[in-house]
PDB file of the backbone (N, CA, C, O) and the ligand in Angstrom, with CONECT records:
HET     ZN  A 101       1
ATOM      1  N   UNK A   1       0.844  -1.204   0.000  1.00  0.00           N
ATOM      2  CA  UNK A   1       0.000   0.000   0.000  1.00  0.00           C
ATOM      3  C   UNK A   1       0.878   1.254   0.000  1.00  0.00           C
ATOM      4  O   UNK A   1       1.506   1.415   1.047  1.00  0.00           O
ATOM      5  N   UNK A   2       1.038   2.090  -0.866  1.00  0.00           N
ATOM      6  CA  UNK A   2       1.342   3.656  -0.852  1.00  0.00           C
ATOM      7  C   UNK A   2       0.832   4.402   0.364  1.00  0.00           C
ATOM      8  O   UNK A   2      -0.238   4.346   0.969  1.00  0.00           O
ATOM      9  N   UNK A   3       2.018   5.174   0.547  1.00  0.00           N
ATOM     10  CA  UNK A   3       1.128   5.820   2.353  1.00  0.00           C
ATOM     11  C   UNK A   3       1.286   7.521   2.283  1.00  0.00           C
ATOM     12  O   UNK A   3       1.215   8.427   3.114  1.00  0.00           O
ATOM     13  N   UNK A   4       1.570   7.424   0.639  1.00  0.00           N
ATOM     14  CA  UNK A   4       2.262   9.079   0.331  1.00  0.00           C
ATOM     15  C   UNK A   4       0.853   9.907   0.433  1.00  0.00           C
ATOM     16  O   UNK A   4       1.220  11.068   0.610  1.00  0.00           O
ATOM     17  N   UNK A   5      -0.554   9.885   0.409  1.00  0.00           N
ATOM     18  CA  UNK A   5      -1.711  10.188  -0.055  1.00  0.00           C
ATOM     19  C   UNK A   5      -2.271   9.718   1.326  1.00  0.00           C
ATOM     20  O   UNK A   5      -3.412   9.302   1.129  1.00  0.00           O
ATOM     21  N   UNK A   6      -1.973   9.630   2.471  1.00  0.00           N
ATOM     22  CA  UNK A   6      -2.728   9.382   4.006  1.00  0.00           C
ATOM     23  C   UNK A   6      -2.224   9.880   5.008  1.00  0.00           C
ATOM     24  O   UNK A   6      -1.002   9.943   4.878  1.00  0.00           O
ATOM     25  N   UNK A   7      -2.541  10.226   5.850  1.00  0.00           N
ATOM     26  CA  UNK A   7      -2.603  10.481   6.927  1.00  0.00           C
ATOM     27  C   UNK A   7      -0.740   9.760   7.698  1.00  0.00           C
ATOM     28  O   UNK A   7      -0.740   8.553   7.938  1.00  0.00           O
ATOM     29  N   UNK A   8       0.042  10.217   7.871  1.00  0.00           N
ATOM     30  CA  UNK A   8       0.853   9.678   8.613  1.00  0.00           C
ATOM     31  C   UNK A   8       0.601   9.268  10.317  1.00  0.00           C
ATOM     32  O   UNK A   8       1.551   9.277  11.099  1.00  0.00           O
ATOM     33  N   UNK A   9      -0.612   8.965  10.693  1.00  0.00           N
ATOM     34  CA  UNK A   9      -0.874   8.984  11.852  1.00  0.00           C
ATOM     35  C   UNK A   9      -2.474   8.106  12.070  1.00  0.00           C
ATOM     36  O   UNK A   9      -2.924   7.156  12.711  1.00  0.00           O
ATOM     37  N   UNK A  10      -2.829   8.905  11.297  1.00  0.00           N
ATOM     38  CA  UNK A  10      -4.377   8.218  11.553  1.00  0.00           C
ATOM     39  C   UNK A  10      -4.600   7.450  10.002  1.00  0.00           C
ATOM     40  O   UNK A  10      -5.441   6.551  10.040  1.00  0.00           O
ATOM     41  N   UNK A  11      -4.038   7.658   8.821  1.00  0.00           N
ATOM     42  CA  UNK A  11      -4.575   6.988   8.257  1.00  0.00           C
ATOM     43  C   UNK A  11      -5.574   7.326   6.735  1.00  0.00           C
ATOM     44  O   UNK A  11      -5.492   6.812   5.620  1.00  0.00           O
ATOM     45  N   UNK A  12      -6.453   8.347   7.241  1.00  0.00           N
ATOM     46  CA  UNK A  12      -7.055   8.947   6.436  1.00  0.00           C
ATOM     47  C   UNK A  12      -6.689   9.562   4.740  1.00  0.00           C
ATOM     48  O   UNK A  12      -6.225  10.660   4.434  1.00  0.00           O
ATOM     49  N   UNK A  13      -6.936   8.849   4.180  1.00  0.00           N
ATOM     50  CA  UNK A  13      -6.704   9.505   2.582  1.00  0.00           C
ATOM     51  C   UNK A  13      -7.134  10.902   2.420  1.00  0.00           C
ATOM     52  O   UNK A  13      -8.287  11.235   2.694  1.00  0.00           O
ATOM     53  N   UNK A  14      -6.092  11.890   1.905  1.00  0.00           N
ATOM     54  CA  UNK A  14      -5.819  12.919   1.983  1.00  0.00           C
ATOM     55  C   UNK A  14      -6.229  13.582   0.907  1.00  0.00           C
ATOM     56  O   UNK A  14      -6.370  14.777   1.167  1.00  0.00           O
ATOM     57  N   UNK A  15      -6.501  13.282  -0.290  1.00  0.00           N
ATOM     58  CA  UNK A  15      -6.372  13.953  -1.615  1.00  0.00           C
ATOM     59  C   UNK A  15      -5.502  14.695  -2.308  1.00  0.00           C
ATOM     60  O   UNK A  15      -4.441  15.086  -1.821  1.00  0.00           O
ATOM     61  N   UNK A  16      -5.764  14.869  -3.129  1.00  0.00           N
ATOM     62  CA  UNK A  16      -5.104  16.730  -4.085  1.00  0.00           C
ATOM     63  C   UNK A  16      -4.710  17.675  -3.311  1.00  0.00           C
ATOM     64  O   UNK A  16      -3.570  18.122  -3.175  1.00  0.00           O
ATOM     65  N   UNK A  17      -5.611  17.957  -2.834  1.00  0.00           N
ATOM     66  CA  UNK A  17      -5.736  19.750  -1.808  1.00  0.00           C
ATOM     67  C   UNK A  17      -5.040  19.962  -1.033  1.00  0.00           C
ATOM     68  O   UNK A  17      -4.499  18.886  -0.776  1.00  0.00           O
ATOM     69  N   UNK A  18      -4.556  20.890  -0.279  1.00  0.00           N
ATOM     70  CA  UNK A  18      -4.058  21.194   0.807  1.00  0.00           C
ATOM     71  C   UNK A  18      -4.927  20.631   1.534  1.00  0.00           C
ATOM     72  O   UNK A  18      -4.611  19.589   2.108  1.00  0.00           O
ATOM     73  N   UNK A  19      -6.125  21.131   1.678  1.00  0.00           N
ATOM     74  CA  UNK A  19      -7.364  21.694   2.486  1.00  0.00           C
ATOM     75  C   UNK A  19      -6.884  20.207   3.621  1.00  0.00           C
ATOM     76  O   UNK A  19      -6.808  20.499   4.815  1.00  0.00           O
ATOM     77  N   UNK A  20      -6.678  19.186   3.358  1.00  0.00           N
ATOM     78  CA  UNK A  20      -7.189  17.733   4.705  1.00  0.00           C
ATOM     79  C   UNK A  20      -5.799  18.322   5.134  1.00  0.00           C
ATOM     80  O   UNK A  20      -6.091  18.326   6.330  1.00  0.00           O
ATOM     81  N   UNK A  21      -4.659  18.769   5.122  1.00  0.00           N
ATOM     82  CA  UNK A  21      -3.360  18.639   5.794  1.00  0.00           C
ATOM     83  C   UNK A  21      -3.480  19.422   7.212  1.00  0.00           C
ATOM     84  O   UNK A  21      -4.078  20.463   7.483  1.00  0.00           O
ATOM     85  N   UNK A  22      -2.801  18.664   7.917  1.00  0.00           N
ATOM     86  CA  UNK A  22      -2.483  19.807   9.491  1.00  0.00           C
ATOM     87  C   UNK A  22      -1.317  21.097   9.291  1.00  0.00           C
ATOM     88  O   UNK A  22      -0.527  21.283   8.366  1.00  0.00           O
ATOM     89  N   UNK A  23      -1.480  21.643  10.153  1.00  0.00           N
ATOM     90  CA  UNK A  23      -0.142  23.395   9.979  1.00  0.00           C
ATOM     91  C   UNK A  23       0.675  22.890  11.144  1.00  0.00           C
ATOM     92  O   UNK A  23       0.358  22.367  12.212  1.00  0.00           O
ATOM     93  N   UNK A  24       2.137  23.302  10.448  1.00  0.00           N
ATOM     94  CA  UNK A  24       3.642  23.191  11.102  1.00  0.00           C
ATOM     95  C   UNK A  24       3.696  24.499  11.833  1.00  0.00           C
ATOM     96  O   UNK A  24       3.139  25.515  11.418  1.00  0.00           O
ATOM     97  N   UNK A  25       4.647  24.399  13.349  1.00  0.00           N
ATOM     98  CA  UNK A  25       4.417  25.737  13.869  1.00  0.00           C
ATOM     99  C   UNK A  25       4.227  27.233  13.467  1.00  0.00           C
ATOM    100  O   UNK A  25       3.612  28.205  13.906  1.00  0.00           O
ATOM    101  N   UNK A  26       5.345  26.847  12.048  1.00  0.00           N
ATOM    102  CA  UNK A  26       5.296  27.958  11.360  1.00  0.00           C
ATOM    103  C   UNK A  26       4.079  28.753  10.149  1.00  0.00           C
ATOM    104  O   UNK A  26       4.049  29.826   9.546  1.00  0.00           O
ATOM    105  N   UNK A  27       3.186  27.546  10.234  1.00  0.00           N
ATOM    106  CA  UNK A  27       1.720  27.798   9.593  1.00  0.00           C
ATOM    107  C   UNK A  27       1.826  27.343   8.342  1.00  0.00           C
ATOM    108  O   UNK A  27       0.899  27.525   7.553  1.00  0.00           O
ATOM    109  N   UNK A  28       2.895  26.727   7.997  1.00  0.00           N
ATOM    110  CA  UNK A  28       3.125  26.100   6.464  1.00  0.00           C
ATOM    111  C   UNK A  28       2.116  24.700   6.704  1.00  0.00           C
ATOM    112  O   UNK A  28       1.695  24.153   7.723  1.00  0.00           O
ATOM    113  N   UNK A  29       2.003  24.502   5.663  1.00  0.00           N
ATOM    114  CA  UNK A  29       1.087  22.864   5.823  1.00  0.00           C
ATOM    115  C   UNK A  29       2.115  21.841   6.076  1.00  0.00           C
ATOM    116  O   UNK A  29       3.099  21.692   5.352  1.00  0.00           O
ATOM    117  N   UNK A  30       1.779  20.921   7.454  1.00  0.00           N
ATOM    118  CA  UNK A  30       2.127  19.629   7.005  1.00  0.00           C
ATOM    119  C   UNK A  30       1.835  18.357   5.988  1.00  0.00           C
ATOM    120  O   UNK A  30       0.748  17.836   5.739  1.00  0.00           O
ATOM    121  N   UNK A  31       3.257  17.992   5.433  1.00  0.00           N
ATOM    122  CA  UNK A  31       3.440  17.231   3.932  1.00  0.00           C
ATOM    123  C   UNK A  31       2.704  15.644   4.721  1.00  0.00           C
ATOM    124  O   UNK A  31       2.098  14.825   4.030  1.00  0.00           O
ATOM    125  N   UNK A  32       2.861  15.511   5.844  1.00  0.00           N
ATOM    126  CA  UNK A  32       2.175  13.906   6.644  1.00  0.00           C
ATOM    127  C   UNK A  32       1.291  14.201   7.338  1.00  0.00           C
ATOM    128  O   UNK A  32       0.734  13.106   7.426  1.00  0.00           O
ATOM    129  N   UNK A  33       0.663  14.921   7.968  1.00  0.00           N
ATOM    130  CA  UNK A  33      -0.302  14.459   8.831  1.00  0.00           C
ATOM    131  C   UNK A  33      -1.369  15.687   8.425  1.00  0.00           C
ATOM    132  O   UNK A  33      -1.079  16.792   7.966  1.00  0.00           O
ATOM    133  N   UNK A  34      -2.731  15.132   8.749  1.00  0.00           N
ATOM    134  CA  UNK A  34      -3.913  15.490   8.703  1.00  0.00           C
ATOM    135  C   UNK A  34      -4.353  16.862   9.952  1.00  0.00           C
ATOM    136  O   UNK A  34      -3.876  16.960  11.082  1.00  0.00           O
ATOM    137  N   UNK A  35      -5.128  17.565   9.467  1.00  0.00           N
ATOM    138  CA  UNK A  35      -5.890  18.714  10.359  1.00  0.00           C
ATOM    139  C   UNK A  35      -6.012  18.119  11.793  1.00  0.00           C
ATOM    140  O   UNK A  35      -5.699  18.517  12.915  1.00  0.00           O
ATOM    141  N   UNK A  36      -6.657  16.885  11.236  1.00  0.00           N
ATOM    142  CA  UNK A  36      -7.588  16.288  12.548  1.00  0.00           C
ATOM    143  C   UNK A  36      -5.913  15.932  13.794  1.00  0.00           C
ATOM    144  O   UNK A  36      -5.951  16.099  15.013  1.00  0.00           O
ATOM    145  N   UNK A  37      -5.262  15.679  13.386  1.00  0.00           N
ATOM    146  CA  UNK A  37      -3.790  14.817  13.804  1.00  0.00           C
ATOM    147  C   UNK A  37      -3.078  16.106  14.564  1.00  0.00           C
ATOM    148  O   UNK A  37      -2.850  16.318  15.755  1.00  0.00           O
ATOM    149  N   UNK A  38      -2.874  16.724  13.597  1.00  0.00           N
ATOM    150  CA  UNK A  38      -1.292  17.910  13.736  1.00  0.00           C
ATOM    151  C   UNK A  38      -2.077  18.954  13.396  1.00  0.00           C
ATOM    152  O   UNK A  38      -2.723  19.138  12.364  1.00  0.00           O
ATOM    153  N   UNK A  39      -1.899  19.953  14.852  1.00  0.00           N
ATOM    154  CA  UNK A  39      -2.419  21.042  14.522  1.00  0.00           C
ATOM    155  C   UNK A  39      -0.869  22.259  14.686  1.00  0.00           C
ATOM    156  O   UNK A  39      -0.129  21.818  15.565  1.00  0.00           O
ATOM    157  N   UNK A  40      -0.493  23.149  14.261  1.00  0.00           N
ATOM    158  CA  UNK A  40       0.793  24.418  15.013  1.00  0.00           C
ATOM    159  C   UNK A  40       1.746  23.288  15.274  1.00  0.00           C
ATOM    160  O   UNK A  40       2.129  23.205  16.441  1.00  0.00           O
ATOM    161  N   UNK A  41       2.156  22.502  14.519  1.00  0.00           N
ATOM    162  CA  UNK A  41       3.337  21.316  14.899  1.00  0.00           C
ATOM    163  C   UNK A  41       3.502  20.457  16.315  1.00  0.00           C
ATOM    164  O   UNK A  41       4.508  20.150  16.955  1.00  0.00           O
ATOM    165  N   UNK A  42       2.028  20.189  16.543  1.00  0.00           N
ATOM    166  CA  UNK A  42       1.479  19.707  17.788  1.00  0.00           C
ATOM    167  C   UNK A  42       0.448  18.301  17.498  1.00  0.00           C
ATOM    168  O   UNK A  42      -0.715  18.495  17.145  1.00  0.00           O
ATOM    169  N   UNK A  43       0.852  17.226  17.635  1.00  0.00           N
ATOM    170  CA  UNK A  43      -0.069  16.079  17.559  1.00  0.00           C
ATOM    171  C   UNK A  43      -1.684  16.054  18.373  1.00  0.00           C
ATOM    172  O   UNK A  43      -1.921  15.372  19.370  1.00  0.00           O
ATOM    173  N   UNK A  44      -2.410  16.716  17.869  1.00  0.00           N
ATOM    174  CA  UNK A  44      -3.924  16.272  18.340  1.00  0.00           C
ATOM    175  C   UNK A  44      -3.990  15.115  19.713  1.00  0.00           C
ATOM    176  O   UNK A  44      -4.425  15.282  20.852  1.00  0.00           O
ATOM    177  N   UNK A  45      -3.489  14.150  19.191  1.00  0.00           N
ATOM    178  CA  UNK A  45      -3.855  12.798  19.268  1.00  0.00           C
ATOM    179  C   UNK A  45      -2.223  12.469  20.416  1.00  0.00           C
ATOM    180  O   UNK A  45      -1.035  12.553  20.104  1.00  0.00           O
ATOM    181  N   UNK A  46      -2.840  12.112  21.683  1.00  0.00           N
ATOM    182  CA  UNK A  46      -1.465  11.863  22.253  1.00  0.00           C
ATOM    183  C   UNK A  46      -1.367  10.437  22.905  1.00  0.00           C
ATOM    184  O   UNK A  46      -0.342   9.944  23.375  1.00  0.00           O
ATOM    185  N   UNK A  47      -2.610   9.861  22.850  1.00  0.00           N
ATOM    186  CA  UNK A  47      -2.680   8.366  22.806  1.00  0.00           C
ATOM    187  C   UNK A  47      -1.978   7.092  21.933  1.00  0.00           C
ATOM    188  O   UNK A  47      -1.601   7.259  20.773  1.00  0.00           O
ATOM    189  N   UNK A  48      -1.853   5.801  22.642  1.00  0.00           N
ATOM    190  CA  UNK A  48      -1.222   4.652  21.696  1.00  0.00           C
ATOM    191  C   UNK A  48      -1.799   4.886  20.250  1.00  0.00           C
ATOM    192  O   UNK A  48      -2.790   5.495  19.847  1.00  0.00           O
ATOM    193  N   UNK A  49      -0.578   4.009  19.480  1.00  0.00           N
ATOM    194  CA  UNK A  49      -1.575   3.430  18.613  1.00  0.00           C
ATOM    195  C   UNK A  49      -2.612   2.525  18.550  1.00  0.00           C
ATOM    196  O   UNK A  49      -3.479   2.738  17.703  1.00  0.00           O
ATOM    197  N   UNK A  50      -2.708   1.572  19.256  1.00  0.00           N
ATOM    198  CA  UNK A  50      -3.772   0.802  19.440  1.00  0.00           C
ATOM    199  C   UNK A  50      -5.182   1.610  19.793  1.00  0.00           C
ATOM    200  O   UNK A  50      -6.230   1.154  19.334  1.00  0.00           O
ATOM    201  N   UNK A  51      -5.201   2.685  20.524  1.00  0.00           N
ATOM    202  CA  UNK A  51      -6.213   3.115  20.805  1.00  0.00           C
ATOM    203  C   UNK A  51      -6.533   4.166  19.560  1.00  0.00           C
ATOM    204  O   UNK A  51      -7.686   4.479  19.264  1.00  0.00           O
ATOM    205  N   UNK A  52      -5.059   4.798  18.695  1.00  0.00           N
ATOM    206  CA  UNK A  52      -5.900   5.503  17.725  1.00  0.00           C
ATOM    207  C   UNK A  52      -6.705   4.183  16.705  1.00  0.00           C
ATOM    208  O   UNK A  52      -7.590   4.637  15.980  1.00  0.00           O
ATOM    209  N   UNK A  53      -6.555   3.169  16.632  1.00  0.00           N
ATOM    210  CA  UNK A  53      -6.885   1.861  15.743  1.00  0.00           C
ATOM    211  C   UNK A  53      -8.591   1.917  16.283  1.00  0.00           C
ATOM    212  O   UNK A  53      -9.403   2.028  15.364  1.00  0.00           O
ATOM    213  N   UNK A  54      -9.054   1.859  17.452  1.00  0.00           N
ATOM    214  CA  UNK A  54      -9.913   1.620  18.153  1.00  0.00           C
ATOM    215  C   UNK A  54     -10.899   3.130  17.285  1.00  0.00           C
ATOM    216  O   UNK A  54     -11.920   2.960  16.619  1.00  0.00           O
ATOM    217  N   UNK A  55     -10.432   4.095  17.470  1.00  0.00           N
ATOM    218  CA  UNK A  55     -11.132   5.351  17.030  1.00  0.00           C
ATOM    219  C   UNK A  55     -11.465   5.252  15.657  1.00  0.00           C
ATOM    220  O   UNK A  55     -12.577   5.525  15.205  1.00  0.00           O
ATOM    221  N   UNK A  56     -10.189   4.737  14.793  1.00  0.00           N
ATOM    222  CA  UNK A  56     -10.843   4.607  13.416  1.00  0.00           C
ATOM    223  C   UNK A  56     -11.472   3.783  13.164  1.00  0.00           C
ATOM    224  O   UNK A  56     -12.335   4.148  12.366  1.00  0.00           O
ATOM    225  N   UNK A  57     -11.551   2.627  13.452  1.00  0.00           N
ATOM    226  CA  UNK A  57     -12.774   1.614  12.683  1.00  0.00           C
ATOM    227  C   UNK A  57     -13.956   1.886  12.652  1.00  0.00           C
ATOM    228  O   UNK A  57     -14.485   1.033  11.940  1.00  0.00           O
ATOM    229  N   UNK A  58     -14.836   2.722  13.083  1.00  0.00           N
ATOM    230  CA  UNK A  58     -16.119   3.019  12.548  1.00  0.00           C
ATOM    231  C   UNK A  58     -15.764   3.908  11.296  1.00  0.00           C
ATOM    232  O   UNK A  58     -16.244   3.476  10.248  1.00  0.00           O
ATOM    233  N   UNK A  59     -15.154   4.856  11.211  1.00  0.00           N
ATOM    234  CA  UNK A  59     -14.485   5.575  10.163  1.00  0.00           C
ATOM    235  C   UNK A  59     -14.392   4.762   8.516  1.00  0.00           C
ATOM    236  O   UNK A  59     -14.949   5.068   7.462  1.00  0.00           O
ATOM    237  N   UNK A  60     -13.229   3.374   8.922  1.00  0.00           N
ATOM    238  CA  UNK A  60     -13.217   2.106   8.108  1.00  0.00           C
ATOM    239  C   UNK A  60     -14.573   1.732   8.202  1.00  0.00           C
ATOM    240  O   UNK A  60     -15.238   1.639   7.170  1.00  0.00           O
ATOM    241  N   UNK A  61     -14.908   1.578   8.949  1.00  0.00           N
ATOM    242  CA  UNK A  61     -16.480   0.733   7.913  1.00  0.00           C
ATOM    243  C   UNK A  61     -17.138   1.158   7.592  1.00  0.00           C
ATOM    244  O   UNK A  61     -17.991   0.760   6.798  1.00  0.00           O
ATOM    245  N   UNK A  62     -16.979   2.469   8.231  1.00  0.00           N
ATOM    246  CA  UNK A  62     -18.488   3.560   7.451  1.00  0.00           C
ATOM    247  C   UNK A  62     -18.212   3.328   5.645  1.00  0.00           C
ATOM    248  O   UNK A  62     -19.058   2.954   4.834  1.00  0.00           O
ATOM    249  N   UNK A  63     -16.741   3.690   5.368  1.00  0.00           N
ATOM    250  CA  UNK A  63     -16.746   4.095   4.005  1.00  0.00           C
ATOM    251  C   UNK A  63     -16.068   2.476   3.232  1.00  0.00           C
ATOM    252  O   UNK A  63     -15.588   2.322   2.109  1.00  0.00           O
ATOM    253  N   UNK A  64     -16.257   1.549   4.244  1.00  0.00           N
ATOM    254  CA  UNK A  64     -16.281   0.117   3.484  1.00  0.00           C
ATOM    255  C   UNK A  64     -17.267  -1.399   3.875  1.00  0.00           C
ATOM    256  O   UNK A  64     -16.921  -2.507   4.286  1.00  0.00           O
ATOM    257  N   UNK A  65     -18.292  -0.950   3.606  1.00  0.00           N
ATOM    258  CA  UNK A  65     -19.518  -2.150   4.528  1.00  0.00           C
ATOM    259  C   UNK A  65     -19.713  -2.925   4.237  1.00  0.00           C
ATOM    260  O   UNK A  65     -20.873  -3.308   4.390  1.00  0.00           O
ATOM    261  N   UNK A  66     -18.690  -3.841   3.543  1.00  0.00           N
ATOM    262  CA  UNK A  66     -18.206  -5.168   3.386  1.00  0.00           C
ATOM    263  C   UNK A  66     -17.301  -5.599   4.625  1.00  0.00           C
ATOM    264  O   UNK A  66     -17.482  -6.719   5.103  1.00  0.00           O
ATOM    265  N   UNK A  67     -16.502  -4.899   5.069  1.00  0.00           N
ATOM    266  CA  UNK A  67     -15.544  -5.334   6.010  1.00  0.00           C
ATOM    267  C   UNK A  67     -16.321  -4.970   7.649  1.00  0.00           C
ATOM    268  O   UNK A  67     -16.938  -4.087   8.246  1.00  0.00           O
ATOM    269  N   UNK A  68     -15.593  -6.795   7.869  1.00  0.00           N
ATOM    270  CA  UNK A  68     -16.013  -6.307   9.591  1.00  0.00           C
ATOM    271  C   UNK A  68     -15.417  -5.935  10.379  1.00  0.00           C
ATOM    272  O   UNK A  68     -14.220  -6.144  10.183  1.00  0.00           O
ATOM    273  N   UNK A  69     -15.676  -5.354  11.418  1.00  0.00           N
ATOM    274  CA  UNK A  69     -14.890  -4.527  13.121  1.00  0.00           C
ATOM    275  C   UNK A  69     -13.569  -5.409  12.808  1.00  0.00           C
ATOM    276  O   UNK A  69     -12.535  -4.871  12.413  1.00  0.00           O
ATOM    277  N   UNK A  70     -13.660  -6.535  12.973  1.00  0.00           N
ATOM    278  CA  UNK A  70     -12.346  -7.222  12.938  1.00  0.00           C
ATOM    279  C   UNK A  70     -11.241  -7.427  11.950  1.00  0.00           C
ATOM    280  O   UNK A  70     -10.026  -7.345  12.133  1.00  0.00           O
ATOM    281  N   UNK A  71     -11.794  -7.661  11.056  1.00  0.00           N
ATOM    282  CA  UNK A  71     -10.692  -7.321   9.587  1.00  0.00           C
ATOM    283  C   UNK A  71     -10.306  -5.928   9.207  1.00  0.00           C
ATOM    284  O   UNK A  71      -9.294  -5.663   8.558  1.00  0.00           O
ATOM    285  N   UNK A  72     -11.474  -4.743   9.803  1.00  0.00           N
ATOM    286  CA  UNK A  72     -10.826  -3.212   9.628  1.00  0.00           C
ATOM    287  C   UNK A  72      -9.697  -3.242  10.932  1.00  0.00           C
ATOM    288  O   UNK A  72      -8.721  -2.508  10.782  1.00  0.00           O
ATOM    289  N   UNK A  73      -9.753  -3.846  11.882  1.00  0.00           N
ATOM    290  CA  UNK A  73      -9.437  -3.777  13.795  1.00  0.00           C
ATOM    291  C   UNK A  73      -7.675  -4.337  13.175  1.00  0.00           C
ATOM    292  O   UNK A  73      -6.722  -3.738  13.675  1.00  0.00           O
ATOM    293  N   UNK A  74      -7.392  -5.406  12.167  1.00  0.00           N
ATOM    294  CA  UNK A  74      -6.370  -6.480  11.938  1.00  0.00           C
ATOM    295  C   UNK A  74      -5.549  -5.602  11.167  1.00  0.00           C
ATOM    296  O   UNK A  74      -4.372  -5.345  11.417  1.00  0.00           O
ATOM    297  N   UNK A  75      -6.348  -5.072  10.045  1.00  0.00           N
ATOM    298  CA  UNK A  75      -5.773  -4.435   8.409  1.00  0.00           C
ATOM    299  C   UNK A  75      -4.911  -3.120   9.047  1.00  0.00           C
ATOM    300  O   UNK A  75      -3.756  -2.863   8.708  1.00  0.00           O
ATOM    301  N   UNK A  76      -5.722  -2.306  10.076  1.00  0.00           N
ATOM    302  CA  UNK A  76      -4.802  -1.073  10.932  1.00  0.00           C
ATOM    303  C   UNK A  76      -3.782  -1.504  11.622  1.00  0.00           C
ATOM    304  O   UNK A  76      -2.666  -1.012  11.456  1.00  0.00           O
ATOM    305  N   UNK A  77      -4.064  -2.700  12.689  1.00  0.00           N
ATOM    306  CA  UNK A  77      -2.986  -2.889  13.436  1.00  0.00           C
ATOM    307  C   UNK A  77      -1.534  -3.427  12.619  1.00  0.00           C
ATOM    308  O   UNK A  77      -0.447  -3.541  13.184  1.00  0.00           O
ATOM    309  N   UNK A  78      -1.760  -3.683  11.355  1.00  0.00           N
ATOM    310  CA  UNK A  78      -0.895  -4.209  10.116  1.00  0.00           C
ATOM    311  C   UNK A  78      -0.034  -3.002   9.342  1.00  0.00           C
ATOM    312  O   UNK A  78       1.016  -2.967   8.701  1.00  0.00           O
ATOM    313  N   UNK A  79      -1.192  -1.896   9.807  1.00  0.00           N
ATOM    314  CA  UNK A  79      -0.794  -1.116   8.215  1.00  0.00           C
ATOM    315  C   UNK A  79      -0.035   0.329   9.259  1.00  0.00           C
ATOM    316  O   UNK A  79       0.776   1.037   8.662  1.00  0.00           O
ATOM    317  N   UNK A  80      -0.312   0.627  10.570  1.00  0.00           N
ATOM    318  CA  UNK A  80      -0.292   1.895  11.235  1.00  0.00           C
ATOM    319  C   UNK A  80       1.239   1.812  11.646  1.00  0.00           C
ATOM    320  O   UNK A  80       1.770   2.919  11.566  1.00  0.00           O
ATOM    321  N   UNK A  81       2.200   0.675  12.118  1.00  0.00           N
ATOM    322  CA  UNK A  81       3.046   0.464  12.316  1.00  0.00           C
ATOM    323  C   UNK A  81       3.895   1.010  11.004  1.00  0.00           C
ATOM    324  O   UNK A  81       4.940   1.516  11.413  1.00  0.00           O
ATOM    325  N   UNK A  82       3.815   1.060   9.880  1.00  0.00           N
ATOM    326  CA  UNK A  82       4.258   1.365   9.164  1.00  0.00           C
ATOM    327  C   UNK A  82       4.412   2.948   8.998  1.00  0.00           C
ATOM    328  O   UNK A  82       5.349   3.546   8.470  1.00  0.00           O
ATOM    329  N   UNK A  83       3.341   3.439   9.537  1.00  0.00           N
ATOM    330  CA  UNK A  83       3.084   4.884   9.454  1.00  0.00           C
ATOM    331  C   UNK A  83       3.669   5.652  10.032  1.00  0.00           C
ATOM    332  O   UNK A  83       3.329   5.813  11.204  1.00  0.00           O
ATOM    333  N   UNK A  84       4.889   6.535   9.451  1.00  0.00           N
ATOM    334  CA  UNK A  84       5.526   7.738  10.481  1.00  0.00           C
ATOM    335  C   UNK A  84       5.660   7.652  11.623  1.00  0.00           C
ATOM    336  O   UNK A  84       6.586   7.072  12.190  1.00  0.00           O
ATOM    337  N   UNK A  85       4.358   8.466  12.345  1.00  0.00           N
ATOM    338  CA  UNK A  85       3.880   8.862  13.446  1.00  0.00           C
ATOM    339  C   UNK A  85       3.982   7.062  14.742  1.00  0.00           C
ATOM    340  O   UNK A  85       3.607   7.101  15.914  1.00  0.00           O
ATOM    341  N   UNK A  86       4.345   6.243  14.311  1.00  0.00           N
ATOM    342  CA  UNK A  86       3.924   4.738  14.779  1.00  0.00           C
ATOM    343  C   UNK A  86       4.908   4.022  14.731  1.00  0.00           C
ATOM    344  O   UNK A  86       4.943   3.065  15.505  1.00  0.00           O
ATOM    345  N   UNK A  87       6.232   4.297  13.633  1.00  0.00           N
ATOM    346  CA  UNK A  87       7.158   3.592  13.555  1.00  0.00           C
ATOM    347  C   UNK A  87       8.280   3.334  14.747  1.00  0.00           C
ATOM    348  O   UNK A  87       9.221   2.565  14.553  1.00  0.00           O
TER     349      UNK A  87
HETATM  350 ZN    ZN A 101      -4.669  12.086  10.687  1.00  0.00          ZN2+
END
């Protein structure tokens, strides 16, 4: 999986735009992490990863309702370790 287009933290596919990125102290956009994540070069989110895993899976299934709690719960705990913010 490509991780250049998500969220370095939570995950979230980012798009084209600036607009989903979080701001570096200096108010420039961050190139990895999301609004919701990194706000003024400050992590939102100061919990494990396991517990950010726990927050996204309704997120994952909302926008995939084929997959269950447990295969979205497996596919994060697989894929977040990889992620920046987790490594
Ligand atoms: Zn994020």
């Amino acid at each position: 999986m490509m991780n250049d287009n998500f969220c370095q933290c939570c995950g979230m596919p980012m798009g084209d735009t600036d607009e989903p990125y979080g701001t570096n102290l200096d108010g420039s956009k961050s190139r990895d992490y999301c609004k919701y994540c990194f706000d003024k070069g400050e992590f939102s989110f100061k919990g494990t990863m396991e517990e950010m895993v726990e927050i996204c899976i309704p997120h994952v299934l909302k926008n995939n309702s084929d997959m269950s709690e447990e295969s979205a719960r497996q596919m994060m705990l697989e894929w977040f370790p990889t992620l920046k913010r987790w490594k």
